[in-house]
C-alpha positions, 0 to 999 in steps of 0.5 A, spaced: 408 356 634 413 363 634 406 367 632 403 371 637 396 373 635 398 379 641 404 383 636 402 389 633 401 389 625 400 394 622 397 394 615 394 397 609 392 392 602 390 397 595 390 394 590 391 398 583 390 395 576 396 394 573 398 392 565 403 393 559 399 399 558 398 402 565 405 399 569 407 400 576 412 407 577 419 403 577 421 409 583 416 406 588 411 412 588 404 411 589 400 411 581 395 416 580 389 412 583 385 406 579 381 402 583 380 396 578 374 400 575 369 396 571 373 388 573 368 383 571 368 379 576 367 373 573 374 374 570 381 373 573 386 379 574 393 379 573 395 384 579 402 386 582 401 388 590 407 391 593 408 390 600 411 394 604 413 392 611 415 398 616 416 395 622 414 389 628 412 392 634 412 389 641 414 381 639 415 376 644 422 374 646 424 367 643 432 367 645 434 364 650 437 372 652 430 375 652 429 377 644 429 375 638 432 375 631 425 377 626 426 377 619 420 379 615 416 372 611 411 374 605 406 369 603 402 370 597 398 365 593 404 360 593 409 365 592 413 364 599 419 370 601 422 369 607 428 374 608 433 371 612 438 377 609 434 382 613 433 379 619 434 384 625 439 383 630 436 382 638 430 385 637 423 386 639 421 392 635 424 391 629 424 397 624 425 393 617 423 399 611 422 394 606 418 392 600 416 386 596 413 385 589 409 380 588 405 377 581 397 375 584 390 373 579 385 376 583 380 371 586 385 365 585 390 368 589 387 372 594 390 371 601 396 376 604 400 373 610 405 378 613 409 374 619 415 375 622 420 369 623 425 368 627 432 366 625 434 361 630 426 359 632 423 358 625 416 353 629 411 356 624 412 355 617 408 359 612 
């Protein structure tokens, strides 16, 4: 397994209502608060989460040099990203800035998974 259940992952879930008539901003800002108001919970909801993935901290070398080439995987019901593109080069404190938008039905597709894999090292598959 390349996980270390020791690197520091910080995280932040909120989920907003989102609908033709009430759209996430298409600049990325945060909309005015609606924290899925009067949602029947016998319902499913149709939500977009953003996720947004700052940086990994303190990841456990997997090169034989003593670092690693990370790159963020997202996983989301069965949506899977793995952003082999935006790996970071010998890094064990990656900075990655990066945000990913997701389609999810609340209760159906509940579980976020947020892993940083590595690009030569790739032993736990999301």
């Amino acid at each position: 397994s390349t996980t270390n259940n020791q690197n520091l992952i910080e995280q932040s879930v909120t989920l907003r209502e989102h609908s033709e008539s009430n759209p996430l901003p298409a600049d990325g800002s945060e909309p005015p608060p609606r924290m899925l108001q009067n949602a029947p919970s016998n319902e499913t909801i149709e939500l977009k989460v953003r996720v947004y993935v700052i940086k990994a901290m303190g990841l456990q070398p997997q090169d034989p040099n003593g670092f690693s080439d990370p790159y963020p995987a997202v996983k989301l019901g069965k949506t899977k990203i793995r952003d082999r593109d935006n790996y970071k080069a010998k890094c064990l404190d990656p900075m990655f800035g990066m945000v990913y938008e997701l389609d999810c039905t609340i209760p159906l597709e509940s579980e976020l998974k947020v892993q940083y894999l590595t690009t030569i090292t790739c032993l736990e598959m999301i």
